[in-house]
N, C-alpha and C positions, 0 to 999 in steps of 0.2 A: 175620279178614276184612280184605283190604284198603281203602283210602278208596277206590279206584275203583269193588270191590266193594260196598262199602257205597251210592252214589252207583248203581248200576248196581240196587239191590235197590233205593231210594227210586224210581227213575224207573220201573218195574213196580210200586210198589204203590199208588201212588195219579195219581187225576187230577189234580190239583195238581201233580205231578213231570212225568205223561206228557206227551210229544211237547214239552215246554219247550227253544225253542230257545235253544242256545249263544250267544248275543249278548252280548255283555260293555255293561254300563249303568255308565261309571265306571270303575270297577276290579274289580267283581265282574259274574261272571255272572248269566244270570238265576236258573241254577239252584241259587250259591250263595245268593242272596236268599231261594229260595223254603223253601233248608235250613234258611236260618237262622230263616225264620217259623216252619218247623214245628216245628224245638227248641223255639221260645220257645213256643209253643200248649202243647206237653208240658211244659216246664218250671214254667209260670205253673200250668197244671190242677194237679200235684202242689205247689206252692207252695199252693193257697187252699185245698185237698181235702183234704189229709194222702195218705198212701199210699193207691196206686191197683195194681188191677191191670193191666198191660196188655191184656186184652180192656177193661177197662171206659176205658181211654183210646183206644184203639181207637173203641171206640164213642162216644165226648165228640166227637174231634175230626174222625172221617170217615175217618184213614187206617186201613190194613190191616194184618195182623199183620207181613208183614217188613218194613214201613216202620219200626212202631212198634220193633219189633226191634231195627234200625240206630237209629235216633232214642236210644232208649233205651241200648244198646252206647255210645253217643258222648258221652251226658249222663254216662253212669256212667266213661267214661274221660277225663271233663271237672272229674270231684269234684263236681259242684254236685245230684247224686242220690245216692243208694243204694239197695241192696236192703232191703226190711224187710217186714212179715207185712201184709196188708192186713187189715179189718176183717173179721169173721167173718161169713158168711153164711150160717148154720144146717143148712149140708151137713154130714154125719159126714165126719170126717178132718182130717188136716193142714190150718192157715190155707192158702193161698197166698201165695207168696211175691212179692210187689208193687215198686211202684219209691216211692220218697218225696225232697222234697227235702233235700239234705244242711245239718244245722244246725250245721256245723261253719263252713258260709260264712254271716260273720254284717256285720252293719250295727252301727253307733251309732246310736240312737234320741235324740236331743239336744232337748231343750225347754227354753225360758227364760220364765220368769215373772217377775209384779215381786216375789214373796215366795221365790220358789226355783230352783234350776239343777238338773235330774237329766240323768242318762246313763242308758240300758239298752244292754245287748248280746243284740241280737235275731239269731235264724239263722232261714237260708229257711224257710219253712212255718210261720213267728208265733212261733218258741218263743222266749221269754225267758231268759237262759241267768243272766244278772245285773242289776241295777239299786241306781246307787247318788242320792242327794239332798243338795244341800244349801242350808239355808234361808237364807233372807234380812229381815233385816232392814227392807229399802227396796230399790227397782229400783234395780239395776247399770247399769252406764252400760255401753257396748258395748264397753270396755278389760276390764272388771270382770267382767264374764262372760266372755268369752274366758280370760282367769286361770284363771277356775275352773272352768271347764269343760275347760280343759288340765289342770288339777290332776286332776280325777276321770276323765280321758281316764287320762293317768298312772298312777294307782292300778290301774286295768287292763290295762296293756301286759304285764308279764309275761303273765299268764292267757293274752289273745290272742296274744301270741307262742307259746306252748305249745302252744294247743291249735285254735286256729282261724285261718281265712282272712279275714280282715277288707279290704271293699269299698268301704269309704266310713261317711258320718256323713250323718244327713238332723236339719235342725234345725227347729222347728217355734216359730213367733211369732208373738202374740197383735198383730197388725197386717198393713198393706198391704206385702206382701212381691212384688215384680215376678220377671219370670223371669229375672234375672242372679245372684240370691239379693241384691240392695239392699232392704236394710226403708225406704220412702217414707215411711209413718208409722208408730209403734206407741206410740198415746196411755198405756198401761198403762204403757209400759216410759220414756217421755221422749225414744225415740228417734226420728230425724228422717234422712231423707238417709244411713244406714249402710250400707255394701256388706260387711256381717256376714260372709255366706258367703264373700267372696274372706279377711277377716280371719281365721274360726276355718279357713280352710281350711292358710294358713300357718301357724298354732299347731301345727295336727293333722299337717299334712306326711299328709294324705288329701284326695281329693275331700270337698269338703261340698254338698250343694242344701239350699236356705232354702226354706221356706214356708209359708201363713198355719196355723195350728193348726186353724181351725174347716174347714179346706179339705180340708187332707190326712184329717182325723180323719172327713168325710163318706167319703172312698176308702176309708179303712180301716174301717170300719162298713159299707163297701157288699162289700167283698172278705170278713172274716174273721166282721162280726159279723151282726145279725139284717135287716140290709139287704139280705142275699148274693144272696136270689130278686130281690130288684127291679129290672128295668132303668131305673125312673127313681123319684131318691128326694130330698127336701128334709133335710139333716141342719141341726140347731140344736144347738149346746152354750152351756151361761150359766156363769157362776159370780161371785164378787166382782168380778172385775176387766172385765165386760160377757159381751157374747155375741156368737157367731159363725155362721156357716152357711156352708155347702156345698151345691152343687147338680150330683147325678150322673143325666145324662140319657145314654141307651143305656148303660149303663155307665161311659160316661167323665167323667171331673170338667169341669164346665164352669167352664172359665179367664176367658175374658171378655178386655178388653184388657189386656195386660200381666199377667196372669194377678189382675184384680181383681174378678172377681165373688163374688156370695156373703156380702156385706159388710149382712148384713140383720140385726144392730143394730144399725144407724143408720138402721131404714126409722124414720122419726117419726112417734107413733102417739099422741102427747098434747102439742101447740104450744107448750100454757104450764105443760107438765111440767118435770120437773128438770133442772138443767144436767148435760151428758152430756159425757165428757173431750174429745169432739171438738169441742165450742165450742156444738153445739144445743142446741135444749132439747126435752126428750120424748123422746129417743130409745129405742125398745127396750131398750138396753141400761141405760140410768138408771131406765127405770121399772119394768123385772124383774129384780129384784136381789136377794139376801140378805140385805145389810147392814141393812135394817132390820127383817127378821125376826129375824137375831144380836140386835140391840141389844133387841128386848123379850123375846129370851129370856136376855137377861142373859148369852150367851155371845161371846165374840172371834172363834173359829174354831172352826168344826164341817168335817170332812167329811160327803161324801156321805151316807153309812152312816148315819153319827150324826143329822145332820140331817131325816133320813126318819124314825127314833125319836121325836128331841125334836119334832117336828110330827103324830106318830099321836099320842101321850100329852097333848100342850096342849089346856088348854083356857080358857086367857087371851082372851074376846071379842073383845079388840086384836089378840091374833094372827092369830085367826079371820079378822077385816073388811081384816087387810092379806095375808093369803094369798089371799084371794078378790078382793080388788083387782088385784093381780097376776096370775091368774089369769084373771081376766076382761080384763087389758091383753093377756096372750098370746092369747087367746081371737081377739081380734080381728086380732092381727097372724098367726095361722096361718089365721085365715079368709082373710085378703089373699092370705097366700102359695098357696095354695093355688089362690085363684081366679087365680092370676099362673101357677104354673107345672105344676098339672095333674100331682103326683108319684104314685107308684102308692101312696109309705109315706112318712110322715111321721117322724124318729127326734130323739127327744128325750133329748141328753146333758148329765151334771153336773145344776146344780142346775134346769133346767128336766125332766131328768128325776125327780127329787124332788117337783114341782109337778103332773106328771103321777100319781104315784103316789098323792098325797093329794088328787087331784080330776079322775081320771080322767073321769067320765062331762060335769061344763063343759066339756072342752077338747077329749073326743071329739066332742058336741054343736057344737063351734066346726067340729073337719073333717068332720063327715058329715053334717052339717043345713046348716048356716050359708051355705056354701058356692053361689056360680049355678049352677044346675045340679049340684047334692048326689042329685037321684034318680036322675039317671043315672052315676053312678061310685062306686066304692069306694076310700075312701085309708084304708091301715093304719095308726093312732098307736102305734107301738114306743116302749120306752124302750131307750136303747143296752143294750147286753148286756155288751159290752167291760170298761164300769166304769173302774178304772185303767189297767186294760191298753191299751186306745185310744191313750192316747198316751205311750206304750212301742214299741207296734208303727207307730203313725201315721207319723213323722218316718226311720224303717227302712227304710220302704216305698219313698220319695224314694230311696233310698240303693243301693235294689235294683233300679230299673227300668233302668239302662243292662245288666244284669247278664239281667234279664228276658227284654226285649227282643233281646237279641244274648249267647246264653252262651257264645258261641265265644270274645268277648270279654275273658272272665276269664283275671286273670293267672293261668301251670299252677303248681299247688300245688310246692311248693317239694322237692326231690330229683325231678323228674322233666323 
């Protein structure tokens, strides 16, 4: 089929194509615009679903079968789909043969912490292909991480050279990250005034987008993990180094200015509570914290996993009256959020999900009583599902939306 043909079969099968006039907006027509939206509708659907069949995207997105046809024909002469079985559907016979996206085009997944640097090599549709770590002593200064995150960028260029199509790198910081990728502040890490992204971008000789961890990680918990049904969701994640949040209303991440919203461990929720890295005192983040459940469990560092064990087993009265002190600090500040932004789900990542698991029924008590007006709404308390993978896939996600958004856009795989 030729592209006029193909063009000639979109403009018969859907009304979105029909009777769209030729008027050039720019440099492109209307009618290239409107191709390019409905690639990206097909593309995006197989990117969060896994393989589909074409009736059943047909059916997601409102076009018709020879739309879907061409759309499909074009994604798959583009590389960034393929063919593969779609799920079973209890019919006797052969699976169906579906479209999925291709994980061969993959993203760096980059996150910097003040105890550790990882990389993942993530491909369209969440799969993890690799991930490598390495710990830290003390926060690296923004020379120091670029190092070494070229170092472990490095260690995987052969492989990507080999075998996949590599789009970019999405980096994710535990700070106020603006939309140029400059980190403004990030108390964890020391850093102040950095334009990170333009820096690891010339290390990596690839595009990079920078942004805040607790932001992207609400996108990515709303796209792949137990978020996926909710068009509007409050995400929290904690752990040592404070806590963060996301807020996805219609599905889309709410930026704020300069892309700073979401910044809700520093709502202050105890005046003449602890000092908190940002200079307050009380903040969220200093008054729900692990560090001093480690220190009466006599441990340094526990993960997730572990720390959900060694808090089912204790039974230290100490630990008891400061888990339940904390608990009752979140109590209160999800009662706020809640009454502030009206989320369908509440999702609870890292060590506030841990908090959740060993005192589920106070902090449900906090979203479905507490709350003005609790009888008339329903808000679901999740704990993320993702676990590590969140922010593996989280910072990937950054890396793949120009690609998303416009797949015409990808550079063509290499011999063609």
């Amino acid at each position: 089929m030729t592209m006029d043909e193909v063009g000639s079969a979109r403009d018969r099968g859907t009304a979105s194509w029909a009777g769209a006039p030729s008027r050039t907006t720019g440099t492109r027509t209307t009618n290239e615009e409107v191709r390019q939206q409905n690639l990206s509708a097909v593309l995006r659907l197989v990117h969060v679903n896994g393989a589909l069949s074409r009736s059943h995207i047909g059916a997601a997105t409102g076009l018709n079968r020879s739309t879907i046809t061409a759309l499909v024909t074009e994604l798959l002469d583009l590389g960034v789909t393929r063919e593969a079985e779609t799920a079973p559907t209890g019919r006797v016979g052969r699976p169906s043969l579906g479209v999925a996206a291709d994980d061969a085009v993959v993203a760096l997944g980059i996150r910097v912490e003040p105890d550790a640097v990882s990389v993942a090599l993530v491909g369209l549709g969440g799969t993890v292909h690799s991930r490598v770590r390495h710990d830290l002593s003390s926060p690296p200064s923004p020379r120091r991480f670029v190092q070494i995150a070229r170092s472990l960028v490095d260690g995987m260029r052969a492989d990507i050279d080999r075998h996949y199509r590599l789009v970019g790198a999405g980096l994710a910081v535990p700070g106020l990250v603006d939309e140029a990728g400059t980190v403004v502040v990030a108390p964890p890490l020391g850093w102040r005034r950095e334009a990170i992204a333009t820096r690891l971008e010339r290390a990596l000789g690839i595009q990079v987008t920078a942004g805040n961890d607790a932001s992207v990680g609400a996108m990515a918990e709303a796209r792949f993990g137990v978020g996926r049904d909710a068009d509007n969701l409050l995400y929290l994640g904690g752990g040592l180094h404070g806590i963060g949040g996301g807020l996805v209303f219609d599905r889309t991440l709410l930026r704020g200015t300069s892309g700073f919203a979401g910044e809700l461990g520093h709502t202050v929720v105890d005046p003449r509570g602890a000092r908190c890295a940002c200079g307050r005192r009380g903040c969220l983040s200093a008054e729900v914290n692990p560090a001093p459940l480690l220190e009466l469990l006599g441990r340094r560092k526990l993960d997730e996993d572990e720390l959900d064990i060694e808090l089912g087993v204790a039974r230290d009265p100490a630990i008891t009256a400061e888990l339940e002190r904390q608990v009752d600090v979140l109590s209160l500040a999800l009662t706020n959020f809640v009454n502030a932004f009206a989320p369908e789900a509440v999702i609870l990542s890292g060590y506030l999900g841990v908090l959740l698991a060993a005192s589920r029924e106070r902090l449900s008590r906090a979203v479905h009583v507490d709350p003005v007006g609790a009888e008339g709404r329903h808000v679901r308390l999740e704990r993320a599902h993702m676990r590590s993978r969140l922010m593996q896939l989280a910072p990937a996600e950054m890396a793949f939306a120009p690609l998303l958004a416009d797949p015409v856009g990808l550079a063509p795989r290499p011999g063609r």
